[in-house]
C-alpha positions in Angstrom: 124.0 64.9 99.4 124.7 67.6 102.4 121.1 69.5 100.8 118.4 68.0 102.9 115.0 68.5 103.7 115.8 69.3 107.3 113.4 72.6 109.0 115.8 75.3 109.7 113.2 77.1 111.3 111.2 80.3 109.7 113.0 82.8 111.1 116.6 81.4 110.4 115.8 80.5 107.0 114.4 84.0 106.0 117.5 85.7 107.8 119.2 83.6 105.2 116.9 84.4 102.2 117.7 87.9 102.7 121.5 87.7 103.7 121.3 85.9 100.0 120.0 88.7 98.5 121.3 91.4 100.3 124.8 91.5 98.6 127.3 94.3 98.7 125.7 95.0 95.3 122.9 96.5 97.4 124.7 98.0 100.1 127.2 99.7 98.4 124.8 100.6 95.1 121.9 101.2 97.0 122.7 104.7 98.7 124.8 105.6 95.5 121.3 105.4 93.8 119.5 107.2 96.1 122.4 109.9 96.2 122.3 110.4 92.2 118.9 109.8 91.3 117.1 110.7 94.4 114.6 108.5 96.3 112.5 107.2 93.7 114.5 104.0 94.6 112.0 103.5 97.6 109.5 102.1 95.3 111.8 99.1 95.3 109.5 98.1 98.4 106.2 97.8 96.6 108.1 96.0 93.8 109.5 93.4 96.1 106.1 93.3 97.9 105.0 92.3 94.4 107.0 89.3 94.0 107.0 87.7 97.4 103.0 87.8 96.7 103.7 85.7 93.5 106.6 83.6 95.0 104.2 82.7 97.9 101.1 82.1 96.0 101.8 80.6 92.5 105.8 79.5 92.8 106.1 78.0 96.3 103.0 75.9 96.4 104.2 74.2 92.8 107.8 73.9 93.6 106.6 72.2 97.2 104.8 69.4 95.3 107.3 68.4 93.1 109.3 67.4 96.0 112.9 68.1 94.4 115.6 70.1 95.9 116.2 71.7 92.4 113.7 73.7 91.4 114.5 73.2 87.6 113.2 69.1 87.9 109.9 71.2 87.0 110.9 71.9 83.5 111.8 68.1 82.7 108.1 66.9 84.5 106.6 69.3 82.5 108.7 69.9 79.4 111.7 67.8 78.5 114.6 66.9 80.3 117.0 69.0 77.5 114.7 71.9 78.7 116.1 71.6 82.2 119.3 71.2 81.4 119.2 74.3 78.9 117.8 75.8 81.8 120.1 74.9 84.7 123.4 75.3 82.5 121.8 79.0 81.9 121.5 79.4 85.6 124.9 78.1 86.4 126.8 80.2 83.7 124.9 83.7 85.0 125.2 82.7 88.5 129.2 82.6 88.3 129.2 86.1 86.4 126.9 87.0 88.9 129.2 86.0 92.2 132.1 87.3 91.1 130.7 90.8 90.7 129.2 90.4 94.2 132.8 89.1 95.6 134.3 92.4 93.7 132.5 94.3 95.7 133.3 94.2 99.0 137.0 93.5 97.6 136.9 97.1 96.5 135.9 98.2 99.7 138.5 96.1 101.7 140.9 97.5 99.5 140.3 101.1 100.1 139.9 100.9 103.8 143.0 98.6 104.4 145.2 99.6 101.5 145.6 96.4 100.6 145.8 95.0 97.2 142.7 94.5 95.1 143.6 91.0 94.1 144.4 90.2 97.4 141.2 91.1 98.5 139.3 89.2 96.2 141.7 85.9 96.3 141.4 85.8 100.1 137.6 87.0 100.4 136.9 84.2 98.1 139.3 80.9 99.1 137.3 81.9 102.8 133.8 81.3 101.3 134.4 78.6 99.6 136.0 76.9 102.3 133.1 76.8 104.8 130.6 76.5 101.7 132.5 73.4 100.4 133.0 72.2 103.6 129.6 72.7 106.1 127.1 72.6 103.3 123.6 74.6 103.3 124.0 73.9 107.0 127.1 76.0 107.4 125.8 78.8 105.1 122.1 79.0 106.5 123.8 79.7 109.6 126.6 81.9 108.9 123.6 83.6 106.5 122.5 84.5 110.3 125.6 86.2 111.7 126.0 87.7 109.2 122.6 89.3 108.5 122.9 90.7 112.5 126.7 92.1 111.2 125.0 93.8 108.3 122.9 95.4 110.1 124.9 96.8 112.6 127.4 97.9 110.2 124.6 100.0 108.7 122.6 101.5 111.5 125.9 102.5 113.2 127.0 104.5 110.2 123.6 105.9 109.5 123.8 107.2 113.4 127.5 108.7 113.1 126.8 110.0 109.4 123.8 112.0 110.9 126.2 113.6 113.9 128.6 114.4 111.1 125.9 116.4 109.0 124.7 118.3 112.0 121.8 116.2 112.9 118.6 114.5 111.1 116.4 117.5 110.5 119.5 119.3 108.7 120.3 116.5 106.4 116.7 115.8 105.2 116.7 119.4 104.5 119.8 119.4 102.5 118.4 116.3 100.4 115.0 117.9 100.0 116.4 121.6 98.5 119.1 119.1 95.8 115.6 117.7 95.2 116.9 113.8 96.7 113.4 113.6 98.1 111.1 112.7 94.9 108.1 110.2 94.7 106.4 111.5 91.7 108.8 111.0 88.5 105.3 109.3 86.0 107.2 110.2 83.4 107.0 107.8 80.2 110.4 108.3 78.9 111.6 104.6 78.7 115.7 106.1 79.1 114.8 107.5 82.6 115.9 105.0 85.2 114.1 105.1 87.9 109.8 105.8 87.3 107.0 105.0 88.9 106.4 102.2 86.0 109.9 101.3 85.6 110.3 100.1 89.3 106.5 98.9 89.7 106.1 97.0 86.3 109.9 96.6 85.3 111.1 96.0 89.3 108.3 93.3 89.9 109.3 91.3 87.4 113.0 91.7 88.6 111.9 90.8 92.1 109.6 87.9 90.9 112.2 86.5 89.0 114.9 86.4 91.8 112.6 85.3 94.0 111.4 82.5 92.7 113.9 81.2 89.6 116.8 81.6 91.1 117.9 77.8 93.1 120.5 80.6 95.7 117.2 82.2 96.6 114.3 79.4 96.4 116.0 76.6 97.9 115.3 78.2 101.1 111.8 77.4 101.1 112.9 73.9 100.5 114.5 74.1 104.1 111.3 74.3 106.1 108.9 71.7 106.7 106.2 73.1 105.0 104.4 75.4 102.5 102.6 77.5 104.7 106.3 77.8 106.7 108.1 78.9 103.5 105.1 81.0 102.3 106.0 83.0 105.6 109.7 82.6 105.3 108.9 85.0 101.8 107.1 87.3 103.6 109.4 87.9 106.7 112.3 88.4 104.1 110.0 90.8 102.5 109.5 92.9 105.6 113.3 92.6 106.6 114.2 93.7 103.0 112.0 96.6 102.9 113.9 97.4 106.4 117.4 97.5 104.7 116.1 99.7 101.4 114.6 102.1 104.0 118.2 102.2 106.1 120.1 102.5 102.4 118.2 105.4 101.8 118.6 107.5 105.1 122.6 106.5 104.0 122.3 108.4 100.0 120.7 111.3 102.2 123.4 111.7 104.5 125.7 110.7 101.4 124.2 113.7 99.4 124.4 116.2 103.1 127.4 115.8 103.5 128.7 115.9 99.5 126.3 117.7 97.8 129.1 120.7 97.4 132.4 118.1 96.5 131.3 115.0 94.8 134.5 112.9 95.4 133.8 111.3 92.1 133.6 114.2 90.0 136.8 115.8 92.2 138.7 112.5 91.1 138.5 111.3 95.4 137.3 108.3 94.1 137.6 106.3 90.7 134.3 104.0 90.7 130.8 104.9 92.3 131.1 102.0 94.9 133.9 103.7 96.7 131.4 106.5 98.1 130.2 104.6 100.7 133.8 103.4 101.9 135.0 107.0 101.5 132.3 108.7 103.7 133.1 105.5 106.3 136.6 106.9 106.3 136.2 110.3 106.9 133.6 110.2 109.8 134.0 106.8 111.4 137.8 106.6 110.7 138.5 108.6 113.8 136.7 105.9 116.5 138.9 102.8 116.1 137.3 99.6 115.3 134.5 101.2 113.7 135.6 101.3 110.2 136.4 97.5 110.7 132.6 96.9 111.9 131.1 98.6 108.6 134.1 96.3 106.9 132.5 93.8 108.4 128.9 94.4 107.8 130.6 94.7 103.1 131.7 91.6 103.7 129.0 89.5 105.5 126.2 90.9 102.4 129.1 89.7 100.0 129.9 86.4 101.4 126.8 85.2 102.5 125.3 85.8 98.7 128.6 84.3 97.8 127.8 80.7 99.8 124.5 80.8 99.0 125.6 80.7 95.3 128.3 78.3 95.1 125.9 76.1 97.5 123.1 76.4 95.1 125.3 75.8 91.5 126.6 72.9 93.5 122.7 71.6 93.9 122.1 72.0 90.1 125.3 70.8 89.0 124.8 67.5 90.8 120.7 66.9 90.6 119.5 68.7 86.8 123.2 67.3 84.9 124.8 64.7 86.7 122.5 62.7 88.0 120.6 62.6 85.1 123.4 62.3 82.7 125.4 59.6 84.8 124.4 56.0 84.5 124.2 54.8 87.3 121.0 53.9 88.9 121.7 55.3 92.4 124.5 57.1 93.9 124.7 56.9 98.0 124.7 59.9 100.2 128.2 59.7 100.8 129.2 59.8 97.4 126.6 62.8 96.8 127.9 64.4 99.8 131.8 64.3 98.5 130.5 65.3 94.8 129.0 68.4 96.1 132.0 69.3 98.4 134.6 69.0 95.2 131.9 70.9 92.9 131.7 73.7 95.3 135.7 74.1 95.9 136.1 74.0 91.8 133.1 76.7 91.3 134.7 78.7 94.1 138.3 78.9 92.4 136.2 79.9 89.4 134.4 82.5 91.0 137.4 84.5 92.3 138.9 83.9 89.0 136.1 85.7 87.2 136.0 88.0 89.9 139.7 89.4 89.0 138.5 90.1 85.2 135.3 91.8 87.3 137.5 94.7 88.9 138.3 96.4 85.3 134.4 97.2 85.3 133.8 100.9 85.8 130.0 101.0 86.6 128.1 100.8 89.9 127.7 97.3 90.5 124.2 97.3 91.7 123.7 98.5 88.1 125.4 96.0 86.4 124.1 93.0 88.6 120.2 94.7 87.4 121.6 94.1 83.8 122.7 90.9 84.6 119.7 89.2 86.4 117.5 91.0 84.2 118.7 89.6 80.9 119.2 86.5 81.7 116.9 85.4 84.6 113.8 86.8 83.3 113.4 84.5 80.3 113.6 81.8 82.6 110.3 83.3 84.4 108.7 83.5 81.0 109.2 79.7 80.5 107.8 78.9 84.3 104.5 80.9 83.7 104.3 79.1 80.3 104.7 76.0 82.0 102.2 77.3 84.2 99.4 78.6 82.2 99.7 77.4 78.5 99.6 73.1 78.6 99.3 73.0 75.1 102.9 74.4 74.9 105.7 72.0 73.8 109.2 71.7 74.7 110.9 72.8 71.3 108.1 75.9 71.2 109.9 76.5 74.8 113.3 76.2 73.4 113.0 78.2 70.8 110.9 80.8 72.7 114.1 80.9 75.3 116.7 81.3 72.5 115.5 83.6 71.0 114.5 86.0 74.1 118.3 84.9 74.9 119.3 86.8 71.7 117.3 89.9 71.8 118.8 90.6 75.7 122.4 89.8 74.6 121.8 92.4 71.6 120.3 95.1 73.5 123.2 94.3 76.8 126.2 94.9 74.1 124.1 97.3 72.4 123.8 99.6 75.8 127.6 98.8 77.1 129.5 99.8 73.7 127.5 102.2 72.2 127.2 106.0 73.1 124.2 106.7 75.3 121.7 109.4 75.5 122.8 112.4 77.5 123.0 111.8 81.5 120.5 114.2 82.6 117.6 112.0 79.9 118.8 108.8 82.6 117.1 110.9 85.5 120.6 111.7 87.1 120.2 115.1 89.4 123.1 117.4 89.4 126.2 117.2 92.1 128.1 120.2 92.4 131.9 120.7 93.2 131.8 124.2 93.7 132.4 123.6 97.5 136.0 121.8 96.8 138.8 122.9 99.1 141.0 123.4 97.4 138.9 124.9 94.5 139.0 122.3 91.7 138.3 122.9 87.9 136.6 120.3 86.3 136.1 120.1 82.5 133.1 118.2 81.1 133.1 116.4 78.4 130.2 116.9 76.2 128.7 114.1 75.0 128.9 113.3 70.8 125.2 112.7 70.3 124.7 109.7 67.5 120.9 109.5 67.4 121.0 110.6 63.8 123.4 108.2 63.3 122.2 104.9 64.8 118.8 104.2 64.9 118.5 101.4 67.6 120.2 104.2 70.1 116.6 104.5 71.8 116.4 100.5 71.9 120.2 101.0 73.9 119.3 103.7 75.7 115.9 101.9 77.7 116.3 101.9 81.2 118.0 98.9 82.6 114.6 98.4 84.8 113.1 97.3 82.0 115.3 94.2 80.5 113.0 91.9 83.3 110.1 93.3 81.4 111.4 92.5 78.1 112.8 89.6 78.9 109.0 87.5 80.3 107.2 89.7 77.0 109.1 88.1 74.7 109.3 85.0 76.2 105.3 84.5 76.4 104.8 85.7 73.5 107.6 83.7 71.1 106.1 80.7 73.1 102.7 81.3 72.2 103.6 82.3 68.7 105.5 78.5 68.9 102.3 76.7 69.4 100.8 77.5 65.9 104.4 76.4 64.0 105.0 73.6 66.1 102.1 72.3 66.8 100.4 72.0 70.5 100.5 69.3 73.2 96.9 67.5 74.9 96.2 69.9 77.6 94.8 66.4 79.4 98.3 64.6 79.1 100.3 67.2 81.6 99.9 66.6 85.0 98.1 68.9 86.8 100.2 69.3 89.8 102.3 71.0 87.4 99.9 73.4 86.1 98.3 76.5 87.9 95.0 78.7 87.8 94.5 82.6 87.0 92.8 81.7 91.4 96.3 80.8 92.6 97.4 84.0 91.5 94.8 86.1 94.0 94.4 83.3 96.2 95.6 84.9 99.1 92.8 87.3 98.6 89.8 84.8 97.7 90.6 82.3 99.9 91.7 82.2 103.3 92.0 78.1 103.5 96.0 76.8 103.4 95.9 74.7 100.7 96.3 75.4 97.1 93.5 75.8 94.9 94.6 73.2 92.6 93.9 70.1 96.0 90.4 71.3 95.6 89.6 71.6 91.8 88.4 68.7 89.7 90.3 68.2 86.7 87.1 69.2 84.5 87.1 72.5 85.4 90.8 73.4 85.1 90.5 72.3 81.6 88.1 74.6 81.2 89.8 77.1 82.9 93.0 76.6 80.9 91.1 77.2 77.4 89.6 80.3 78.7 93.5 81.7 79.7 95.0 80.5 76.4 92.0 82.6 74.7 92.9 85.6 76.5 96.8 85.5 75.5 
């Protein structure tokens, strides 16, 4: 196969890791979030600080010593081999719905710069990526992953520089964001609807992070592309600090968003149709007039898109081929060649399929940095609840696991369609701050709507109405728990029949504050005492 074991380098590699992450999703949603709901978003930093701790203490370190390019062989070596193909037909299903909302994005942008077509944006953004994907491998997109991260990044700062000459300066657009009350770090409210909170982001947003970090193959086969685990322990941290970077420049943007509409929101003043066009919009009207700018910022929407994109495909290609088809398939071996022209062919059909979906992804009306958080965190964080039960709970079998996943599976469908087709509460209970159109030119008269309030009505509103920050929560809760609840009906495994490389200690966890020696903890304990040490966590769930 064209996946190998071949160092990258750190910094490369991490460039990659973020480029991966860093979608349009982010870039375009980020300062929307920032504009509406103010900068509680910043706590986003000490959530992904969060999980790249975990990812480089407990997640690396295990996925290292199984020595498999997909990170899903762990569920067969400790489980079942049904549990990780469950598991990686999950991942492959939510990865696809994923992509295309990522390849909608920029699209959109495209679109409303160039006037082009919105299907012609997404058909030829897409037939692009999954050329060089198909063609160049996790070579070609590690590297491109680079470019493109540089693109991003100037895309950004040079709009962030412009947008602050167009609002009369930095000192004058803080000041605008702090009197519309932008500027907020203290929202400890308890109220489960508001969106962003100090516990919604810390506790909700490090499960979110932990889980994309570490249980998604796009994001952790990077730190399968380094030659070792101290290398990809710091590949996680340098894409943490380079991460934090890009929150921080997506926030001076919502400022200068808010600065310089805080008087005509274009969405309200029908400008724009979806929240992801504010970004392009204020591109337009204060880059528009340099020429070739507008195409750099273009440039920097479709590098976060297309890089994620690549990633991806690459990375449902992996699965595909190593957790199904390999261990479905007959055949004893299957040579590098044929691996190689497997993965090419799987990449080009899961492209097609990707720009397909992404077509039926353009009728959404919501942000899509909002709808990729409902996404990953419904349907990735189970599969975090069933690594740290294959982490911490050996007497745990494979159909408690099963059934634990299915039904946590359930529960997040039913509360997704229970938040996307019922009414909701009333905005200003989401933590949404006011946006004013009395500065319109010409004066505008908008009618609002007021909301048909159905609480009385339907008691699971509440349920529908949780912050989306919390479906990561819910999803690992439920997991655990139905999985520990599974050991009593079905019966428990012999903790001393798992293998122990597969297993990990409450110490792995704060290792990197106990210990300052590289290797793990579990190269230096004796089997006698992680028994012991695995009763004692079992008693405390």
């Amino acid at each position: 196969m064209h996946l190998g074991w071949t160092d990258y380098g750190t910094l490369p590699t991490a460039m990659s890791l973020l480029a991966s992450i860093m979608s349009a999703a982010t870039l375009l949603g980020g300062p929307v979030e920032i504009y509406a709901y103010g900068t509680m978003y910043l706590y986003w930093i000490v959530a992904w600080f969060i999980g790249a701790y975990f990812t480089a203490n407990l997640f690396i370190p295990i996925f290292r010593r199984i020595g498999n390019i997909s990170i899903y062989a762990y569920f067969e070596q400790r489980f079942s081999l049904s549990v990780r193909i469950i598991i990686t037909s999950m991942f492959v299903i939510v990865n696809m719905i994923f992509l295309a909302i990522i390849l909608y994005g920029p699209s959109l942008a495209l679109s409303q710069v160039t006037g082009l077509h919105i299907w012609f944006a997404i058909g030829s953004c897409g037939i692009i990526c999954t050329l060089y994907t198909s063609i160049g491998g996790i070579k070609a997109v590690i590297w491109t992953d680079v470019a493109q991260t540089i693109t991003m990044f100037f895309g950004v700062v040079l709009s962030i520089i412009f947008g602050f000459i167009n609002t009369g300066g930095i000192r004058k657009a803080f000041e605008i964001a702090i009197n519309g009350n932008r500027i907020q770090f203290a929202n400890i409210t308890f109220d489960l609807s508001t969106r962003y909170t100090i516990w919604s982001i810390i506790i909700g947003g490090s499960f979110y992070t932990t889980a994309v970090y570490s249980c998604l193959q796009t994001q952790a086969q990077r730190f399968m592309c380094v030659k070792s685990t101290q290398a990809a322990q710091k590949v996680a941290w340098m894409n943490f600090i380079m991460y934090s970077m890009f929150i921080l420049l997506c926030a001076c943007v919502g400022c200068i968003l808010y600065a310089k509409y805080n008087r005509c929101d274009p969405l309200r003043a029908k400008l724009i149709s979806k929240p992801d066009q504010l970004y392009p919009l204020f591109v337009i009207e204060t880059l528009g007039q340099f020429p070739g700018l507008t195409g750099l910022f273009i440039a920097g929407i479709l590098s976060a898109s297309l890089s994620t994109i690549s990633s991806g495909i690459n990375s449902i290609a992996t699965v595909i081929l190593e957790d199904i088809y390999k261990r479905i398939v007959i055949e004893n071996s299957i040579s590098d060649k044929k691996q190689a022209i497997i993965s090419k062919i799987l990449s080009l059909i899961i492209g097609i399929l990707v720009v397909f979906l992404a077509f039926i992804a353009s009728y959404l009306g919501d942000n899509i940095l909002v709808i990729v958080l409902q996404i990953a965190g419904s349907f990735v964080s189970p599969i975090l609840g069933v690594y740290l039960l294959g982490f911490f709970a050996p007497r745990l079998n494979s159909r408690s696991v099963l059934v634990a996943f299915f039904l946590c599976m359930i529960f997040q469908i039913w509360v997704l369609l229970g938040a996307s087709l019922t009414i909701q509460q009333p905005i200003h209970k989401s933590g949404r701050l006011p946006i004013s159109v009395n500065g319109c030119l010409p004066r505008i008269n908008i009618t609002q709507s007021i909301p048909i309030h159905q609480s009385s009505n339907n008691v699971l509103l509440p349920l529908y109405s949780i912050s989306v920050m919390w479906y990561s929560f819910n999803g690992v809760f439920l997991t655990v728990i139905f999985g520990l609840l599974g050991i009593f009906i079905f019966g428990s495994n012999d903790p001393t029949t798992v293998d122990i490389s597969l297993l990990a200690s409450w110490k792995d966890i704060f290792s990197g504050f106990l210990s300052n020696k590289k290797s793990s903890i579990l190269e230096t304990i004796d089997l006698h005492e992680m028994e012991k040490s695995i009763i004692e966590q079992e008693q405390m769930l």
